[in-house]
C-alpha positions in Angstrom: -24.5 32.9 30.8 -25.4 32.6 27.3 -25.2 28.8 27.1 -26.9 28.5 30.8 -29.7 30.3 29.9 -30.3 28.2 25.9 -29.5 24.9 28.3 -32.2 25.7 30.4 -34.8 26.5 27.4 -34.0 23.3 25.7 -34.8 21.7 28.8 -38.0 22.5 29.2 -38.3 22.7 25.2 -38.1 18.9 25.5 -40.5 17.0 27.6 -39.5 13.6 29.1 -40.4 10.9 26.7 -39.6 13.1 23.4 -37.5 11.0 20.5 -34.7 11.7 18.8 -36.0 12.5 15.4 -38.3 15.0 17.3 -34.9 16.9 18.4 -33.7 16.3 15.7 -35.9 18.1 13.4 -36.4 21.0 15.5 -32.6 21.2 15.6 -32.8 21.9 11.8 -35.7 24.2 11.8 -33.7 26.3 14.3 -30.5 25.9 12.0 -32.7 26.7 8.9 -34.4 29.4 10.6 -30.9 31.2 11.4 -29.5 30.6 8.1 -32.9 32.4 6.6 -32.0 35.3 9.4 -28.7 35.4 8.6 -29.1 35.9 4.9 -32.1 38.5 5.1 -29.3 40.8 6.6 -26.7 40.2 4.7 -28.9 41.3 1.6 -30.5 43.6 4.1 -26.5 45.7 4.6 -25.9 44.9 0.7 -29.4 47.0 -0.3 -28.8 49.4 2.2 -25.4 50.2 0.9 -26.4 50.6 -2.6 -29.1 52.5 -2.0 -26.7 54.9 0.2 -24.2 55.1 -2.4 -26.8 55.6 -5.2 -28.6 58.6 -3.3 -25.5 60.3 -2.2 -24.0 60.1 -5.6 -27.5 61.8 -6.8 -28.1 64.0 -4.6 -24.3 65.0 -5.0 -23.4 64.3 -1.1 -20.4 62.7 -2.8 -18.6 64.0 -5.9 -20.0 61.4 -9.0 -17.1 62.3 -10.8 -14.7 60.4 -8.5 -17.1 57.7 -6.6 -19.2 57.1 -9.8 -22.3 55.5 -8.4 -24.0 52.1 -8.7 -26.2 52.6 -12.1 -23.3 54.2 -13.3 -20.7 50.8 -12.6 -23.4 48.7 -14.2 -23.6 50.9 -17.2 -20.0 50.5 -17.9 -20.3 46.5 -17.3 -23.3 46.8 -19.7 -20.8 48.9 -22.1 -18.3 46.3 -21.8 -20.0 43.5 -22.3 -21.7 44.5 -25.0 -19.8 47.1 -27.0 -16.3 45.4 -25.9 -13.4 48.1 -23.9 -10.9 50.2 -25.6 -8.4 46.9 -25.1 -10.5 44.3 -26.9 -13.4 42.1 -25.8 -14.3 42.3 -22.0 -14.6 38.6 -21.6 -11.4 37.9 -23.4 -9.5 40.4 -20.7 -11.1 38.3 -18.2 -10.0 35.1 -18.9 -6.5 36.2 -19.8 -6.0 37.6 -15.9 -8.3 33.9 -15.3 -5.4 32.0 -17.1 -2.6 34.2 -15.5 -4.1 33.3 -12.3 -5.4 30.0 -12.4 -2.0 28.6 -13.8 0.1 30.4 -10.6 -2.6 29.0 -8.3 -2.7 25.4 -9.1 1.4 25.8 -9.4 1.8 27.6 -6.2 -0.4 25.2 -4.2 1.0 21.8 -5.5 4.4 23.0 -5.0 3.2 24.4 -1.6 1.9 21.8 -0.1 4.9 19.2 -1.5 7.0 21.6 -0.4 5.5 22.1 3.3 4.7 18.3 4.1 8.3 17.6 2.9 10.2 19.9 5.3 7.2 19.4 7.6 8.5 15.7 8.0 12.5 16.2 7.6 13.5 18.7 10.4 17.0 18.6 9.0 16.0 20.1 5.8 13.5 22.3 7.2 16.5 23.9 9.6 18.7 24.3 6.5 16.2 26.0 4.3 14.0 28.1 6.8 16.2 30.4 7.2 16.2 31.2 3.0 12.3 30.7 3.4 12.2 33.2 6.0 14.2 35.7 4.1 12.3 35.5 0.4 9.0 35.6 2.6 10.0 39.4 4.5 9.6 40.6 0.8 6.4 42.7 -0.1 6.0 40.2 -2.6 4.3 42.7 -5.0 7.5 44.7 -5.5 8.7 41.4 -7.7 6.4 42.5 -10.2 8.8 44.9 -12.5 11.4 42.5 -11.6 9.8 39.4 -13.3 8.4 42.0 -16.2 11.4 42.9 -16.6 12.7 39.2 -17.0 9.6 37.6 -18.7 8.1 40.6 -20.5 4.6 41.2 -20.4 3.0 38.0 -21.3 2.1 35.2 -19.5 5.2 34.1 -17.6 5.7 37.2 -15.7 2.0 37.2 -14.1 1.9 33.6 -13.3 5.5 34.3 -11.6 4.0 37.0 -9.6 0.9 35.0 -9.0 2.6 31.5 -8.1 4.8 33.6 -5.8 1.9 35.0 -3.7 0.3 31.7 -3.2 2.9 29.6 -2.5 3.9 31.0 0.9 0.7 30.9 1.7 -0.1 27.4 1.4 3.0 26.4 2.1 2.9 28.0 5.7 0.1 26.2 6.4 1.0 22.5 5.1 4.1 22.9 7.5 2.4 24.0 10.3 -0.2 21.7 9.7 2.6 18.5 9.8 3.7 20.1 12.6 0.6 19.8 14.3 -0.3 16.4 14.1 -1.5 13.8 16.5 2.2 13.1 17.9 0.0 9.7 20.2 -1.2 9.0 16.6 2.1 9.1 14.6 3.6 6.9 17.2 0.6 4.6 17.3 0.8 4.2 13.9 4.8 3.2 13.9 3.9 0.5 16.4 1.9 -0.6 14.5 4.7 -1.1 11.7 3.6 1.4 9.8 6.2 3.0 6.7 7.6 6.5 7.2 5.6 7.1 4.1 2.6 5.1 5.0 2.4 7.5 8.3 2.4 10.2 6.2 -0.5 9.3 4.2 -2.6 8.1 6.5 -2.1 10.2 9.3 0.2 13.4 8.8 -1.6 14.7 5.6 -4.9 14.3 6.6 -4.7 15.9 10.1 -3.2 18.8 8.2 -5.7 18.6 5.6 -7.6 21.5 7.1 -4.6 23.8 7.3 -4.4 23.7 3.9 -7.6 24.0 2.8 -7.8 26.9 5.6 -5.1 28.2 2.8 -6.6 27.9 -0.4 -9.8 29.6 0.4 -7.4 32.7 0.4 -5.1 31.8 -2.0 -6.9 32.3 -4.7 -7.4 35.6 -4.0 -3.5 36.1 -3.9 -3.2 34.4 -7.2 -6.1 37.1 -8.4 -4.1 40.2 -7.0 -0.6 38.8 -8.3 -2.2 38.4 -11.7 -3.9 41.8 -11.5 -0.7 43.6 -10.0 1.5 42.6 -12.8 -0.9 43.6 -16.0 -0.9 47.3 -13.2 2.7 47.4 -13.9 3.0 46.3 -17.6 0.5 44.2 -19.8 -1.1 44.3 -23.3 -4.1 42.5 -22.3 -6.2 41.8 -18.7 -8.4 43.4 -15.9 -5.6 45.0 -14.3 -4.4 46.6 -17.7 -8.4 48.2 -18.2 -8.3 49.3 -14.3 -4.4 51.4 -15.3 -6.2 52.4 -18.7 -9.3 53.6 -16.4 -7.7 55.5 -13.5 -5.3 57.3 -16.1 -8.8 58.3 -17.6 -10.5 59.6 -14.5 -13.4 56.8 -14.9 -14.1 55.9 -11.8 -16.8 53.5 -13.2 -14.7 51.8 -14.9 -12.2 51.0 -12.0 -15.3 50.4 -10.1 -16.7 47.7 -12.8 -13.3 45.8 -13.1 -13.0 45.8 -9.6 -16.7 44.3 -9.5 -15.6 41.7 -11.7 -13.1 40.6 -10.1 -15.0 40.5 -6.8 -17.7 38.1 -8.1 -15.1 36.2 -10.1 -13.3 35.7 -6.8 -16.2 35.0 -5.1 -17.3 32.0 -7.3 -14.1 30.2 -6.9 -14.3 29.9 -3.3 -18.0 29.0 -3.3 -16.5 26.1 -5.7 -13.3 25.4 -3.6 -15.9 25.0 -0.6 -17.8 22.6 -2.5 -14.7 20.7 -3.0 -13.8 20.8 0.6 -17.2 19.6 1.9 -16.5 16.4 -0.7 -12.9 15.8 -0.1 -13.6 16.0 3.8 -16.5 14.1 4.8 -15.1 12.5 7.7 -15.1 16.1 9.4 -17.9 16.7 12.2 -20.6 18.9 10.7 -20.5 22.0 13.0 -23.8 22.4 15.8 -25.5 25.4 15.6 -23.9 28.3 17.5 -26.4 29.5 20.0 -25.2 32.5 21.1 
């Protein structure tokens, strides 16, 4: 009903005899004009949630002493920043759970999507292993954590362990499916044509599954984030999950609030990046029409 009723305004929107630039550019004015609605309520809920959190924590509707407030969270950012945390600089326990995680991410998705387009391709090896895949992928994946502490110690190895392990079932998941759902008329086009098994591959399997896995890493970073996070929970000397341990067995909820803060904006920056990457790496994607319901 929805579309019926926009069909018939654009109709009569148009007159006979009106070019294409003309629909054009009133296509993006209504695109632009949606975006600007769009983001006015998002800030909109964002402000208004704030503000609701800030009152009730002043007006002590909520105990402060456990849900800490929003001047209160930026204090302790403020605090950190500039007077450093009780575990050392606050930008230097950043970028030690950014290395943790960066290093299991990149790992984890090369590895996951070698790993997927190979069996993706080979259904011999696929049946062989899936049913090993299967069983390392029913664990809670989080419980590894004292197990490669354990193993590793608390440096490094053991968080990008945890962290590889979180993102490569992820992307892997998604590179097989994603062989598995190519163009079969195209594949077989393509062999007519004389095409290698690896030249199919290239130019056809892995970029029809392109989308699966970039589909993947927009989340998988995020998994790499809570494997790096997790194991400094369980047993580090340095990172954001070791000040959010030191802060909940402190009672400060501002601090847990803060380094959960962090973490959110940090997380939030990488995918705005990794969609920037996307939008270069796959141009040859249809833009997407404005939805008009």
């Amino acid at each position: 009903m929805a579309h019926t009723t926009f069909e018939a305004g654009s109709a009569a929107m148009f007159r006979p005899g009106t070019s294409d630039a003309e629909i054009e550019a009133s296509a993006l004015k209504a695109m632009r004009r949606r975006d600007a609605l769009v983001r006015f309520w998002q800030i909109a809920i964002l402000v208004a949630v704030i503000g609701m959190w800030e009152l009730a924590s002043n007006m002590q509707w909520i105990d402060p002493f456990f849900y800490s407030s929003p001047s209160g969270v930026l204090q302790r950012l403020y605090e950190w920043a500039t007077e450093g945390t009780t575990e050392g600089s606050l930008w230097y326990n950043l970028w030690v759970t950014m290395e943790e995680a960066l290093i299991g991410f990149f790992a984890g998705s090369i590895t996951g999507v070698f790993v997927g387009i190979g069996l993706g391709r080979n259904r011999f090896l696929s049946d062989i292993f899936s049913v090993y895949i299967k069983a390392i992928n029913s664990i809670p994946r989080v419980v590894l954590a004292p197990i490669f502490i354990m193993i590793m110690g608390l440096g490094l190895p053991s968080k990008v362990a945890l962290a590889f392990i979180m993102v490569f079932f992820v992307v892997f998941a998604n590179a097989f499916q994603g062989v598995r759902e190519a163009d079969r008329n195209m594949i077989a086009n393509a062999r007519i044509l004389g095409a290698s098994d690896w030249q199919v591959t290239r130019t056809v399997v892995i970029p029809s599954a392109m989308s699966w896995i970039f589909a993947s890493l927009h989340v998988s970073f995020g998994f790499a984030i809570i494997g790096a996070i997790v194991g400094e929970f369980v047993g580090a000397r340095f990172g954001i999950g070791q000040l959010i341990s030191i802060a909940k067995g402190t009672f400060d909820a501002a601090g847990m609030f803060a380094a959960i803060l962090l973490v959110m904006v940090v997380t939030l920056v990488a995918e705005y990046i990794m969609t920037l990457i996307e939008n270069r790496l796959a141009k040859w994607r249809p833009q997407q029409h404005l939805d008009t319901q």
